[in-house]
C-alpha angles and dihedrals in degrees: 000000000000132000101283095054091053094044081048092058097044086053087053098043085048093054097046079057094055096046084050090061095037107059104024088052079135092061123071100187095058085040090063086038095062095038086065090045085056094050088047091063095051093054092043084056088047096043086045099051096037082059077042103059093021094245132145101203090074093060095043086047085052087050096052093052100048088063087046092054086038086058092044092051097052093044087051095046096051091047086050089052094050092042094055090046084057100035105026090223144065111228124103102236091092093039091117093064088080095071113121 
């Protein structure tokens, strides 16, 4: 495959994100889902330039936010799970009774 196919794919992957987010804005879960498919993509473009230019930096940039998306989606995880002990159940409609 040459550059074109993988920044093809990357364009596809990111939009897929992006619908996620768009119609399950109810959801949080596939809200978060397709946060980290967004963030995916965005690796997948750095890992793929940085072949590309046959430079380093974009595969330790990758690395560094993959921990990034790793800590967003336990933070998020842990305040779903609180949210669906209060609410019962998980949709954002209710998401302003948290505050406190």
């Amino acid at each position: 495959m040459n550059l074109i196919q993988y920044i093809f794919v990357v364009i596809i992957i990111f939009i897929l994100g992006v619908i996620g987010i768009i119609l399950n804005y109810k959801n949080i879960l596939i809200m978060l889902m397709s946060i980290e498919l967004m963030l995916l993509s965005i690796n997948f473009n750095f890992i793929v330039y940085s072949v590309y230019l046959d430079d380093i930096l974009g595969q330790i940039f990758s690395l560094l936010i993959l921990t990034v998306a790793a800590a967003e989606a336990a933070i998020g995880l842990a305040i779903l799970i609180v949210y669906y002990r209060i609410i019962g159940v998980i949709l954002t409609d209710n998401i302003n009774m948290l505050k406190g």
